[in-house]
MARDOGU-45608 format. One record per atom (N, C-alpha, C, CB): x negated, y negated, z negated. Coordinates in steps of 0.001 Angstrom, whole numbers, padded with zeros to 6 digits, always signed. Each point is the difference from the previous one (the first is absolute). Glycine has a CB too. Layout:
REM residues N
XYZ
...
//
This chain:
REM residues 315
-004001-016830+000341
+000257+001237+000719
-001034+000146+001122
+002485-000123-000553
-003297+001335+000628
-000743-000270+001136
+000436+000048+001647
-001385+000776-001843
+001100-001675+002541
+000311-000145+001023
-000402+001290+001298
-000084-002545-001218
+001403+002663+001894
-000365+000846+001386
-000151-000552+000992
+000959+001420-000550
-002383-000321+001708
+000132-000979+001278
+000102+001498+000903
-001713-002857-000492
+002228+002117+001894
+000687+001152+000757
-001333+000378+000893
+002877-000874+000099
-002831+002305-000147
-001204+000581+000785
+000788+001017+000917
-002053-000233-001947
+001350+000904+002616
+001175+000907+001012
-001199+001718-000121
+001438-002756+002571
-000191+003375-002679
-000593+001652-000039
-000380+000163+001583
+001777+001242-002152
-002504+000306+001765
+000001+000574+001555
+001342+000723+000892
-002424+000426-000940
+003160-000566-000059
+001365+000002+000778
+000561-001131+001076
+000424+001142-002117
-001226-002176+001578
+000432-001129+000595
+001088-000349-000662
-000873+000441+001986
+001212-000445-003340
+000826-000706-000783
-000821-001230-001092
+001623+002394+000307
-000933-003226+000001
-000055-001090-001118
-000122+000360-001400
+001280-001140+001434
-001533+000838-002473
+000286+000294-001179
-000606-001261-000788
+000095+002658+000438
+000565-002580-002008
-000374-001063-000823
-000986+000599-000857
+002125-001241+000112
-003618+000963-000043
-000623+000415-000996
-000140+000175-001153
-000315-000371+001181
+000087+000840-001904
-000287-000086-001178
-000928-000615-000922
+000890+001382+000808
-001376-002251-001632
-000521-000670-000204
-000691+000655-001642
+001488-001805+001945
-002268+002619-002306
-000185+000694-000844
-000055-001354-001687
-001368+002326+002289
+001943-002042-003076
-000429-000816-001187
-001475-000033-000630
+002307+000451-000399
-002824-001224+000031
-001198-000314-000275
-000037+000975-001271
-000234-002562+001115
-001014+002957-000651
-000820+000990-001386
-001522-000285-000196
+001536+002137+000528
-001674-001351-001937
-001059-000676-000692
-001107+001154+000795
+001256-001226-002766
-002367+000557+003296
-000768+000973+001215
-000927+000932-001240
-000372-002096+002709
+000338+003223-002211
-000451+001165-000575
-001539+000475+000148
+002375+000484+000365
-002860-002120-000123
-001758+000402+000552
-000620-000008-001354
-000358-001347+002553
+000319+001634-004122
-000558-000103-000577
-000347+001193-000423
+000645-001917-000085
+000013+003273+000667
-000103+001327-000181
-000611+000498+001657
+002217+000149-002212
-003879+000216+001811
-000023+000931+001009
+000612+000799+000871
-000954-000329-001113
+001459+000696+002599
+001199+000537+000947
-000673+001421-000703
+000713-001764+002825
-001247+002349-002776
-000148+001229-000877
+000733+000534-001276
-001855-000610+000895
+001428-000362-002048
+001005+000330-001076
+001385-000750+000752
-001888+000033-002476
+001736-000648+002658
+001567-000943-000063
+001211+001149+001014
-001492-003277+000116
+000813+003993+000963
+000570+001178+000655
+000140+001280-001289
-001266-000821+002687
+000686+001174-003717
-000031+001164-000912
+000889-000910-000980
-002537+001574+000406
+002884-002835-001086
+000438-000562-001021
+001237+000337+000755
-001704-001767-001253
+002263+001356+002712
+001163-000445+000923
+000755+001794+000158
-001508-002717+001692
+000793+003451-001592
+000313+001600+000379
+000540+000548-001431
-002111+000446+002016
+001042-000634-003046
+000906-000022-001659
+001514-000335+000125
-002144-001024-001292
+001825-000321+001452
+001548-001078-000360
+001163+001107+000719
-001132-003212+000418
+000685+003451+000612
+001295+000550+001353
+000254+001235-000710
-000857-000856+002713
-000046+001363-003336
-000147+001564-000583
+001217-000087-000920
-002826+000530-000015
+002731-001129-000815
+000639-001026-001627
+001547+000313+000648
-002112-002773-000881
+001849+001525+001744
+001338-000302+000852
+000884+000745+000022
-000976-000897+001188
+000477+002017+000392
+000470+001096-000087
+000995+000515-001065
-001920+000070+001095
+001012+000515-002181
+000208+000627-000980
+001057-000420-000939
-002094+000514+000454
+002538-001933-000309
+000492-000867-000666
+001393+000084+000800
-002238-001392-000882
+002453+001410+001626
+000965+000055+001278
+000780+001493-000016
-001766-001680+001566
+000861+002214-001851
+000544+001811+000215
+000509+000004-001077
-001612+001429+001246
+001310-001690-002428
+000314+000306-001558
+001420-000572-000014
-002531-000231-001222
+002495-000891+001815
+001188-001104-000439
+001210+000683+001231
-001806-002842-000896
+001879+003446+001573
+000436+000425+001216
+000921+001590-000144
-002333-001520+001089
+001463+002179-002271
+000308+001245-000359
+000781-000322-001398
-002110+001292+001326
+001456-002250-002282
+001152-000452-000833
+001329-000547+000460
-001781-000369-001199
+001914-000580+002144
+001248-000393+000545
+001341+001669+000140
-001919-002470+001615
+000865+003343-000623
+000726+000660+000419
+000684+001364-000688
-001239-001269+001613
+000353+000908-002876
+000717+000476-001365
+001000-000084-000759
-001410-000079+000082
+001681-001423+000502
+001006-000873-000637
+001160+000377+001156
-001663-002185-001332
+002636+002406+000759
+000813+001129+000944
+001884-000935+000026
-001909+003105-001187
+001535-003973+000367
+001572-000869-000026
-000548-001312+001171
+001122+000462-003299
+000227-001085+004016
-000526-000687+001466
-000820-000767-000801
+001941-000153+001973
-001450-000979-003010
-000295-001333-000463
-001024+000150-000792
+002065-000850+000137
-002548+000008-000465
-000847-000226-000961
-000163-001230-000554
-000846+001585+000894
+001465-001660-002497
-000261-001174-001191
-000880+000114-000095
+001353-000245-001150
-001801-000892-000080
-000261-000605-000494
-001173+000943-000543
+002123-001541+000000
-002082+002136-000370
-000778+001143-001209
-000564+000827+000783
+001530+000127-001893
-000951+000260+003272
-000323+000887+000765
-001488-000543+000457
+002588+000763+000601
-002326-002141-000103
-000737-000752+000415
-001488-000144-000729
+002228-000877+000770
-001977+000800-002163
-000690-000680-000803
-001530+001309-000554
+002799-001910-000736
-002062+003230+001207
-000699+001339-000122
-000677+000020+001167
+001558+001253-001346
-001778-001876+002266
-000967-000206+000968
-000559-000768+000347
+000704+000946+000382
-001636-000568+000545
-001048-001231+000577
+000004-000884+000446
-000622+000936+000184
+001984-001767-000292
+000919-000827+001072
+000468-001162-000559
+000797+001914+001074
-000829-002688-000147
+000334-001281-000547
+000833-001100+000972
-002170+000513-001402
+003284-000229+001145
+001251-000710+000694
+000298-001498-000503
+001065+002392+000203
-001093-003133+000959
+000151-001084+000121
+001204-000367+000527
-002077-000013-000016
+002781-001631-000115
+001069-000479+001334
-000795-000388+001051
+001840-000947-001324
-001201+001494+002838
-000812-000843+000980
+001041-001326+000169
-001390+002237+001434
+000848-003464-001243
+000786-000946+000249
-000066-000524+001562
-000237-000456-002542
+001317+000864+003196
-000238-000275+001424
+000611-000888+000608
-000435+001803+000094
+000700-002774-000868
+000235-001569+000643
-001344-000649+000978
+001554-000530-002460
-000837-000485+002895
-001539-000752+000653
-000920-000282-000504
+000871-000795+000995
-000963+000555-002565
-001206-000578-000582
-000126+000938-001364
+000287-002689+001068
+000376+004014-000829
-000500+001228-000850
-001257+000705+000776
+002557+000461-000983
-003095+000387-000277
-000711+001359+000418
-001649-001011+000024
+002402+001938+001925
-002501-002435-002386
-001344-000857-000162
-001012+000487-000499
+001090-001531-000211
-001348+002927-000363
-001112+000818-000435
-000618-000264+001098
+000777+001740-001472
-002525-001856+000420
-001238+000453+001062
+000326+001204+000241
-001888-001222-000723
+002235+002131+000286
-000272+001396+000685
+001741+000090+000746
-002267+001468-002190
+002517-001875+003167
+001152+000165+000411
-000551+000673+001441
+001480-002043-001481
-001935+003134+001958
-000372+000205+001414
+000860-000228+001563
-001161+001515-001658
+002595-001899+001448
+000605-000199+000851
+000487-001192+000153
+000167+001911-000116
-000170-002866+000964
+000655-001355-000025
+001284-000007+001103
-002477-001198-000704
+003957+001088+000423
+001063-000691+000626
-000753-000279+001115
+001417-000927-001838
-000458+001220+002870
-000052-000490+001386
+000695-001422-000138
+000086+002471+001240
-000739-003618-001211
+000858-001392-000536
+001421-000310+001139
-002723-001327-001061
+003348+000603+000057
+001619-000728+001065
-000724-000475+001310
+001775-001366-002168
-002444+000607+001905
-000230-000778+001289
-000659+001367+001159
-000668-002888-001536
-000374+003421+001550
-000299+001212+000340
+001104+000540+000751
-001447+000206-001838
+002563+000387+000992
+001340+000540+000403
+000952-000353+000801
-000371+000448-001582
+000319-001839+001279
+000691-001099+000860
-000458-000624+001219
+000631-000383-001935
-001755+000784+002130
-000829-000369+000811
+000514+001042+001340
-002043-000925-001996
+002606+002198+000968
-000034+001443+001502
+001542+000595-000559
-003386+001242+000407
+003964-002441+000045
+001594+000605-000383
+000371+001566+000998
+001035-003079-000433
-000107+003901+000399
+000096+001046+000567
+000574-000597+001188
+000092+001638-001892
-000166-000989+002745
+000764-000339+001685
+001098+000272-000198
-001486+000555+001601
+002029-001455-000110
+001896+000501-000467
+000184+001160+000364
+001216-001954+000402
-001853+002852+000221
-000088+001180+001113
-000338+001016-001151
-000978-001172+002586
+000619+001245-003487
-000451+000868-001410
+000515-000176-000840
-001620+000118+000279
+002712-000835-001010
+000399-000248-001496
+000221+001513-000523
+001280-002543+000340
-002230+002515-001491
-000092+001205-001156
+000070-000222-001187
-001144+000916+001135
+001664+000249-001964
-000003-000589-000817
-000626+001199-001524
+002057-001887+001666
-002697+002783-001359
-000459+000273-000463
-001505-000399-000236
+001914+001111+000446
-002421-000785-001713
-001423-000461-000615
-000942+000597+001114
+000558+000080-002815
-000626+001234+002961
-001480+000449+000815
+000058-000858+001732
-000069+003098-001481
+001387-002814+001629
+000265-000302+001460
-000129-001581-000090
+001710+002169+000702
-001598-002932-001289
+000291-001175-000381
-001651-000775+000354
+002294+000834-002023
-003514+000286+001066
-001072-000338-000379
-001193+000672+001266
+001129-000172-002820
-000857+001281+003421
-000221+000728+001343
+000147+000560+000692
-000497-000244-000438
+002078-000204+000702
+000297+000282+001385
+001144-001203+000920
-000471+002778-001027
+000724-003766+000159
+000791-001310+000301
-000630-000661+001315
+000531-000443-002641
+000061+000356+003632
-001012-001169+001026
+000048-001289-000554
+000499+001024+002230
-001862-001477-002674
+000078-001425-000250
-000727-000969+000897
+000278+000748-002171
+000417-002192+002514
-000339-001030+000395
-001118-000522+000084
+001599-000022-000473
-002394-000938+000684
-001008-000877+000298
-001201+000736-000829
+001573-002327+000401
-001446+003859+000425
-001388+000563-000872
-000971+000122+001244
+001178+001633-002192
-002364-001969+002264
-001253+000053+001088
+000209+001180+000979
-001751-000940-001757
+001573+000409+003241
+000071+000981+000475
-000968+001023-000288
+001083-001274+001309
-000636+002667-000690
-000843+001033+000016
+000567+000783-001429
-002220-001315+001484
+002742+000729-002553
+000365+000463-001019
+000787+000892+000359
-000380-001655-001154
+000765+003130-000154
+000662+000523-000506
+001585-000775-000162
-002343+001085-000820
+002888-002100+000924
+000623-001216-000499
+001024+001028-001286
-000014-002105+002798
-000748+002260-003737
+000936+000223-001331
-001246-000417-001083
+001987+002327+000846
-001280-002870-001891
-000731-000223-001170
-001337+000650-000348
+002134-000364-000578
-001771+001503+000275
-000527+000932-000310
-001430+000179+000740
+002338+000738-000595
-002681-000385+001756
-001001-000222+000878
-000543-001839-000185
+001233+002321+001785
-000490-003126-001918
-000452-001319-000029
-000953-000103-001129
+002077-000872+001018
-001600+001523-002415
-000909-000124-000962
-000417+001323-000724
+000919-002258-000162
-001639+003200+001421
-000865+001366-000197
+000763+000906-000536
-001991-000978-000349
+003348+001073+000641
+000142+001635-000695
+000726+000861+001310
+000558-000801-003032
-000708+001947+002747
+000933+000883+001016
+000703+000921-000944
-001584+000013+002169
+003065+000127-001922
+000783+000352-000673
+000790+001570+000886
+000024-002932-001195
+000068+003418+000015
+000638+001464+000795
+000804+001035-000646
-001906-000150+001144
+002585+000678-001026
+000575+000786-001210
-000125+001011-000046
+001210-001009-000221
-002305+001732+000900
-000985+001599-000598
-001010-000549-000914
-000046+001581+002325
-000812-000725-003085
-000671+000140-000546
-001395+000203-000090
+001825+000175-000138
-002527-000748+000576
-001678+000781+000080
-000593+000198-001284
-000633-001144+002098
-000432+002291-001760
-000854+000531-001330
-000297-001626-000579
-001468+002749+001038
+001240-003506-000613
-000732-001319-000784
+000863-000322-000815
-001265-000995+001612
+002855+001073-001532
+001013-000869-000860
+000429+001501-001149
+001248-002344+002384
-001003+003274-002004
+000181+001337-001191
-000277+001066+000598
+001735-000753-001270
-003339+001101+000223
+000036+001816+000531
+001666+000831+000069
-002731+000265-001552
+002174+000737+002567
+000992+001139+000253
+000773+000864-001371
-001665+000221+002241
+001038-000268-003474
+000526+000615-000906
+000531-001073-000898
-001408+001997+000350
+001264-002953+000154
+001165-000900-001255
+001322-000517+000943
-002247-001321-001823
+002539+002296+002836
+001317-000058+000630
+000790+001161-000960
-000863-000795+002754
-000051+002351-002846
+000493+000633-000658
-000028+000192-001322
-000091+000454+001728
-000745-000957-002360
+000139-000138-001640
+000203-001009-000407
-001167+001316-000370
+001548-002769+000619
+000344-000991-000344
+001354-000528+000497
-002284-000122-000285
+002482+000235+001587
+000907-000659+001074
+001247+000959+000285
-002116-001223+001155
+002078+002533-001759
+001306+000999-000157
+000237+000366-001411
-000412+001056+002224
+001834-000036-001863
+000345+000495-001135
+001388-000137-001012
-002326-000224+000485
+002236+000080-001404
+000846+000050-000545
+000498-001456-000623
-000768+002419-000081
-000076-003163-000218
-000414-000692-000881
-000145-001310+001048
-001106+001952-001857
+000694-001428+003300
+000023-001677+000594
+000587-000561+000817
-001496+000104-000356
+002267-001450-000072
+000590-000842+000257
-000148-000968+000717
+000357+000744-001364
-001553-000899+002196
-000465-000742+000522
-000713+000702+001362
+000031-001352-002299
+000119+000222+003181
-000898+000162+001622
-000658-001100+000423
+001583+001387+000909
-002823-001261-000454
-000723-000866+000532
+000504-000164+001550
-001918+000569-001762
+002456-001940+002520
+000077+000320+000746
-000655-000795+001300
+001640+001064-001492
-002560-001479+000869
-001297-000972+001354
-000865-000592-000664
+001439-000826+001750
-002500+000157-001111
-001101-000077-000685
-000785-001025+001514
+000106+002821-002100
-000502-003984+001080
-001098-000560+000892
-001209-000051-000483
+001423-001176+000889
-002338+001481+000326
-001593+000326-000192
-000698-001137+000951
+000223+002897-000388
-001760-003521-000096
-000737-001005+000908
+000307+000333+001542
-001972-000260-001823
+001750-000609+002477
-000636+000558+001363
-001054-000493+000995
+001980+000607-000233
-002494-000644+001134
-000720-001013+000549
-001834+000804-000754
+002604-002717+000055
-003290+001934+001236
-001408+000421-000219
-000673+000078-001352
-000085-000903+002061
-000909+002017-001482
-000851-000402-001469
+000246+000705-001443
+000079-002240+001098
-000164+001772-002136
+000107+001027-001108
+001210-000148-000874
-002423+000085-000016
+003124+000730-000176
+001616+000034-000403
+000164+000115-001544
+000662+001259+002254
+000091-002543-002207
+000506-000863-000880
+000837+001322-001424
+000391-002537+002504
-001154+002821-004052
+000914+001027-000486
+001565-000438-000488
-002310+001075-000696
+002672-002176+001049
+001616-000708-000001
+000867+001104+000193
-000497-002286+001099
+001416+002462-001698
+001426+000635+000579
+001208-000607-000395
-000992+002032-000014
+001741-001936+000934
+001351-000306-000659
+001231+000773+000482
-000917-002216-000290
+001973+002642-000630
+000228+001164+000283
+001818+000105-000602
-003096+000879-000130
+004206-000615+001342
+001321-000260-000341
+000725+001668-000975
+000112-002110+002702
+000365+001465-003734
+000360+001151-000943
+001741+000124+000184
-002286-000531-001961
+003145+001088+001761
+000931+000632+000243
+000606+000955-000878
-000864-000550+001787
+001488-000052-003374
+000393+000882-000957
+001350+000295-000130
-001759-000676-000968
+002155+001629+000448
+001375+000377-000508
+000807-000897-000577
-000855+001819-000296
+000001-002101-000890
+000701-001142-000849
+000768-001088+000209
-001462+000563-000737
+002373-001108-000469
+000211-000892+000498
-000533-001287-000714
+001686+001409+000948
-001892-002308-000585
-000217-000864-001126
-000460-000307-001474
+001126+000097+001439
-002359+000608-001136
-000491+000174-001220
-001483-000584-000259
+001564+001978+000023
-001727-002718-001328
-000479-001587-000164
-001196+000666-000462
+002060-001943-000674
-002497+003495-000006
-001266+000469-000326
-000529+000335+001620
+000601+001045-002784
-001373-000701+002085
-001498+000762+000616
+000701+001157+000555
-002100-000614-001826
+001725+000833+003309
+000116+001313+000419
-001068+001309-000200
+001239-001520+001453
-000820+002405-001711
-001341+001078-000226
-000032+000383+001892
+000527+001506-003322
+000119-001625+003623
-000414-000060+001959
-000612-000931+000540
+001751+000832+000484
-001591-002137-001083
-000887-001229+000437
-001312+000314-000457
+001766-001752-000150
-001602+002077-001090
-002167+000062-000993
-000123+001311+001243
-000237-000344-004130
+000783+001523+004227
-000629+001493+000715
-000462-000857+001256
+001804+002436-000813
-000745-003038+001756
-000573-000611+000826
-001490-000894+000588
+002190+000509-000670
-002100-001152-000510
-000916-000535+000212
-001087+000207-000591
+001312-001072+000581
-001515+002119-001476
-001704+000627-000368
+000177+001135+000951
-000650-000485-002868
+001380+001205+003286
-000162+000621+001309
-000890-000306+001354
+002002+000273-000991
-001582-001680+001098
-000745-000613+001216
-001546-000525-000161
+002388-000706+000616
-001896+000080-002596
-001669-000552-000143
-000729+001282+000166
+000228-002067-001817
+000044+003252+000909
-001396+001354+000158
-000208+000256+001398
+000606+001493-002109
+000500-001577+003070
-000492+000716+001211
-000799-000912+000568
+001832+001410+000407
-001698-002591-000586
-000440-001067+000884
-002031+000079-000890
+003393-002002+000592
-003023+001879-002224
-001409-000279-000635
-000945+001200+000787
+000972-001012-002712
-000375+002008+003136
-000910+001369-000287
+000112+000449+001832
+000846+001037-003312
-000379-001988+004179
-000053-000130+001437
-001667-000663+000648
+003045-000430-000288
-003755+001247+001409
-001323-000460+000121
+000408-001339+000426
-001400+002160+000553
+002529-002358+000112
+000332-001781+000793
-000405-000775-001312
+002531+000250+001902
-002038-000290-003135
-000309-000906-000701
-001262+000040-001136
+002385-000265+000679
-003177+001104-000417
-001102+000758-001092
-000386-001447-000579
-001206+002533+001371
+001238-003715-000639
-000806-001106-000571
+000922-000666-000790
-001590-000280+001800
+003106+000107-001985
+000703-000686-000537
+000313+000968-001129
+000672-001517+001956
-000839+000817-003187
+000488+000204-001103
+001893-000329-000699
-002933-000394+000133
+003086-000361+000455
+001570-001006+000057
+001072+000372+000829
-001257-001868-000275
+001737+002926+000314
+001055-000132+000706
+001228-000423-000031
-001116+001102+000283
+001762-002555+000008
+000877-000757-000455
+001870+000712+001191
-002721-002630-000906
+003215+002472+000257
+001535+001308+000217
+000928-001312-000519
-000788+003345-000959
+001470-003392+002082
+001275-000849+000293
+001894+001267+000385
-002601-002396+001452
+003124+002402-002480
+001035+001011+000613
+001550-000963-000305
-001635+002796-000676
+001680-002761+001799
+001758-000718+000238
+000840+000911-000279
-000305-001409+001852
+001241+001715-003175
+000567+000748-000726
+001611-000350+000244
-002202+000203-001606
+003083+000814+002227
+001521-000545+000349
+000537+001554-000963
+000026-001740+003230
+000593+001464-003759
+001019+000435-000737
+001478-000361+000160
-001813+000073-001254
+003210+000621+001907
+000902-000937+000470
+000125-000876+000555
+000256+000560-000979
+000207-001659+000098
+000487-001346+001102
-001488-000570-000839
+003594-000605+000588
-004588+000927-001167
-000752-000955-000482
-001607+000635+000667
+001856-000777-002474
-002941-000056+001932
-001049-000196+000415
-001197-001000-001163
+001623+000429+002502
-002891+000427-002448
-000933-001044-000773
-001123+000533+000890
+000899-000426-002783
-001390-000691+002070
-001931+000673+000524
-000861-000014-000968
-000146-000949+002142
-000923+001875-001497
-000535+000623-001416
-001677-000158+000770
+002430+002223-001332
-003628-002968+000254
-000929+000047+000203
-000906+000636-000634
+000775-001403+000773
-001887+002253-000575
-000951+000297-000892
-001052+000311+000819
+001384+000691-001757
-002517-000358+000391
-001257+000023+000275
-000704+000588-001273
+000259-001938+001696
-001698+002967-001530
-000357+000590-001031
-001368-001024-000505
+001116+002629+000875
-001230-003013-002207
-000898-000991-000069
-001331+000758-000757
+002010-002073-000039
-001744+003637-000226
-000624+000781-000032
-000475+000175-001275
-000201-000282+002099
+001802-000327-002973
+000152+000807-001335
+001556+000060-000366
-002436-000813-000921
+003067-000427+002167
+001657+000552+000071
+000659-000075+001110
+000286-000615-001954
+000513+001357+002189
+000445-000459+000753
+001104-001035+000331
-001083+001733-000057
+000665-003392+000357
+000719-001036-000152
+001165-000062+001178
-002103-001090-001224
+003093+000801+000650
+001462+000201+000943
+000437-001536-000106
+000988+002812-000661
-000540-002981+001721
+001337-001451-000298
+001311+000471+000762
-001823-002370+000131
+002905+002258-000774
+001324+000041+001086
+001216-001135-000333
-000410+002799+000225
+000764-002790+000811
+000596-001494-000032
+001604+000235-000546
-001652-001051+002302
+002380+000654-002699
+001507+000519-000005
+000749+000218+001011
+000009-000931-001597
+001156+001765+001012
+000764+000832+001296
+000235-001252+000592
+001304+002315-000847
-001074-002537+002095
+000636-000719+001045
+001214+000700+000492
-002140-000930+000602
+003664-000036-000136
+000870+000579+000633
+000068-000198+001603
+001003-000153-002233
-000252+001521+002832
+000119-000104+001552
+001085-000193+000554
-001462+001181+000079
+002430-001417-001046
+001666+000764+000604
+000101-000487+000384
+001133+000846-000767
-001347-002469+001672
+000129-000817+001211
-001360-000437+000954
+002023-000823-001463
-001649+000957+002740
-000830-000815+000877
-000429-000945-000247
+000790+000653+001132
+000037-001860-001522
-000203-001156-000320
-000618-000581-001249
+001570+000207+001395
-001370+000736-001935
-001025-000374-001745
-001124+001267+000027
+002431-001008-002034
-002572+001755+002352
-001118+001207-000348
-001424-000734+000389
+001685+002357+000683
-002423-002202-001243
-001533-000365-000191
-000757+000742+001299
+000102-000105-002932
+000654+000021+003971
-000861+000739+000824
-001590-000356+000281
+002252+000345+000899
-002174-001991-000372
-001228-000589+000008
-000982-000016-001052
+001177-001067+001299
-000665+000997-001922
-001075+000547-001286
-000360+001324+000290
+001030-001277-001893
-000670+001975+001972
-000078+001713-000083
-001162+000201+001523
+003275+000789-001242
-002674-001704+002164
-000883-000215+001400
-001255-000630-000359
+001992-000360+001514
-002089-000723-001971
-001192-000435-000731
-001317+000579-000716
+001781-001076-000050
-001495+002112-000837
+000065+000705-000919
-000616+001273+000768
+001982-001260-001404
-001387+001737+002300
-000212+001156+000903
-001313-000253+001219
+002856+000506-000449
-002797-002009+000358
-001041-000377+001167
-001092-001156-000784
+002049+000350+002332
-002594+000142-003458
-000501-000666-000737
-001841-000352+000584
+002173+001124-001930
-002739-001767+001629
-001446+000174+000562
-000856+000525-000941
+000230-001784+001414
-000968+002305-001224
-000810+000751-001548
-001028-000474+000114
+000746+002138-000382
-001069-002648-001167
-001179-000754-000549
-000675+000730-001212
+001137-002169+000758
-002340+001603-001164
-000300+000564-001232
-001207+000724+000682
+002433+000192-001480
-003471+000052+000275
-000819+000903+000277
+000174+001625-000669
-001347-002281+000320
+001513+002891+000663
+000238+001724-000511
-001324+000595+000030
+002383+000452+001076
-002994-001053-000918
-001569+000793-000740
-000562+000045-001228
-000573-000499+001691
+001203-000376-002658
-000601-000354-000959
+001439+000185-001345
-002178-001762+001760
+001882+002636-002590
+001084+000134-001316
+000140-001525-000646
-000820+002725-000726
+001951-003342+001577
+000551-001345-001330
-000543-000002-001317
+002180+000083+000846
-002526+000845-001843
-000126+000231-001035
-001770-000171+000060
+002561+001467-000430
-003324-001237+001788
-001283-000350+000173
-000419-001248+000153
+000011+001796+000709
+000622-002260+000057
-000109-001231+000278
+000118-001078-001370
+000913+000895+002421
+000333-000708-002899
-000356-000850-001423
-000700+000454-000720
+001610-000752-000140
-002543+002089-000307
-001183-000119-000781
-000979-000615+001284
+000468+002210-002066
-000785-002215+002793
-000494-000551+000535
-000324-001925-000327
+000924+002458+001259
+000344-002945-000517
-000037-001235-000577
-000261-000414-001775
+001521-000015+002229
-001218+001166-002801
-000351-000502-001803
-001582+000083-000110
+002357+001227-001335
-002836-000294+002180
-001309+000454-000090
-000685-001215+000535
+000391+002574+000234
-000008-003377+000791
-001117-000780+000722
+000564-001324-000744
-000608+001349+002674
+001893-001578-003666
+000329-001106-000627
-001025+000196-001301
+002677-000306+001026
-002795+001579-001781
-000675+000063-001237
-001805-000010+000333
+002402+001484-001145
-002733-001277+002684
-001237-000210+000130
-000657-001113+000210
+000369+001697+000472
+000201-002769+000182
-000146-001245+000260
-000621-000646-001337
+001942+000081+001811
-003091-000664-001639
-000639-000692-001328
+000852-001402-000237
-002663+001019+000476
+002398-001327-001765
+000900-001312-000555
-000799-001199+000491
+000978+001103-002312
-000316-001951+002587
-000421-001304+000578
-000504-000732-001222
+001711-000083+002009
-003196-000008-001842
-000876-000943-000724
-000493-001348+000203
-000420+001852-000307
+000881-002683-000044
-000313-001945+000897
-001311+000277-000277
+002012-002267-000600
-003060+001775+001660
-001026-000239+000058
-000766-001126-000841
+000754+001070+001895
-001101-001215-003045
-000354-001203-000779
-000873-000537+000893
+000274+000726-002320
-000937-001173+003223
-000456-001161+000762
+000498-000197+001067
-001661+000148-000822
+003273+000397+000800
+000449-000812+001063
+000301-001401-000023
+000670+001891+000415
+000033-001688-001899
+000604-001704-000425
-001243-001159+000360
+001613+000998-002438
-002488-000864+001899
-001291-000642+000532
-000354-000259+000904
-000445+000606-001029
+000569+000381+002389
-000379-000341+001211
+001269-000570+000564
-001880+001705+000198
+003166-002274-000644
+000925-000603+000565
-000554-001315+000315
+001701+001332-001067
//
């Protein structure tokens, strides 16, 4: 897992860095083409995003099987969110770890018990002075429950987010914070009608290609290709989380199974806190799907190892 080290914003908050995952360096393409090859891809993207976005919203029943699924560009996975799940290279968000958590138990002066408040706005313990002292600020996000143009243009409140047909509300959203150039991460709390229901939401997929187009086609992120979308999904007494990312021929999903809440004492909150205050890794400049032709390309170029016939001799 790559490791974080704590640097401090111009806020004068602490935070846990981010530690980007290693990628295969892109110096073998001139910054000229490799900027016109990179502007294509986003073009693609785009296009790929809108298509899949306007099909969803075609699809006019909440759920979506099996078949529904299988007629699109999409490709649903389980997320496994135990301690030693979710092990994809391309996983862009990493768990805020136990120890981490345990490290900044809530004060007695704050016990909360909701997820956002839990994740930024809880006073927590033995966090550096000068801090924000909530999670959330500890490991770069600022959390809020309006909306800016960066997380959903203005018209997918009214053609996506009303109506007749929707069952669902977005109701907060954490974005990077801290100096410098902003992180295209989101993660984002959903709020459905339903109850308990083990498919696919067609409000969870709207949701979240909602945020990737606004975010792909936002000047903040013109350089990131990846925009990786974390949405904490409560339905009733239950709850999952849902990951994705466009690899820029599907869009790859993981969601974990419903979780129950109907008690204090057993509900997965810390997880859900974890989860909500995750550190983001990965490189979002580069299409996953590039990167491994990449690596096949510099594995199939590499010449075959030939023993030198006078080495044995000069032993």
């Amino acid at each position: 897992m790559p490791k974080s080290t704590e640097t401090k914003s111009h806020e004068g908050d602490h935070v846990l860095e981010e530690t980007p995952s290693k990628a295969i360096p892109d110096d073998t393409v001139p910054s000229g083409e490799a900027d016109i090859q990179k502007e294509s891809q986003k073009e693609r993207l785009i296009y790929s995003v809108i298509s899949l976005l306007r099909d969803v919203k075609q699809t006019l029943k909440p759920t979506l099987n099996d078949d529904d699924i299988q007629n699109l560009s999409l490709k649903v996975e389980e997320l496994d969110i135990t301690d030693h799940g979710d092990t994809s290279t391309w996983s862009f968000f990493e768990p805020l770890s136990r120890d981490d958590l345990q490290n900044h138990p809530i004060a007695a002066d704050c016990l909360c018990t909701m997820i956002a408040w839990q994740s930024a706005g809880a006073k927590r313990i033995a966090i550096p002075e000068g801090h924000g002292k909530t999670l959330a600020s500890l490991t770069g996000w600022r959390h809020q429950e309006g909306f800016t143009e960066r997380v959903f243009k203005d018209d997918y409140w009214d053609s996506t987010f009303s109506g007749v047909y929707s069952r669902f509300c977005a109701t907060g959203v954490w974005e990077s914070r801290g100096p410098g150039e902003k992180a295209p991460h989101v993660i984002l709390l959903l709020k459905n009608d339903l109850v308990k229901e083990d498919k696919l939401l067609r409000g969870e997929l709207l949701i979240i290609l909602a945020a990737m187009e606004t975010r792909l086609t936002h000047d903040m992120f013109k350089k990131h290709l990846v925009i990786p979308v974390t949405v904490l999904s409560f339905m009733g007494q239950h709850g999952r989380i849902i990951k994705a990312y466009h690899d820029g021929e599907n869009l790859i999903l993981r969601k974990s199974k419903l979780l129950e809440f109907f008690t204090a004492d057993t509900a997965p909150i810390d997880l859900f806190v974890r989860h909500a205050s995750s550190k983001r890794v990965g490189n979002t400049k580069q299409l996953p799907t590039m990167v491994k032709d990449q690596q096949e390309a510099v594995s199939q170029s590499r010449p075959e190892y030939q023993p030198d016939p006078g080495l044995k001799d000069s032993l």
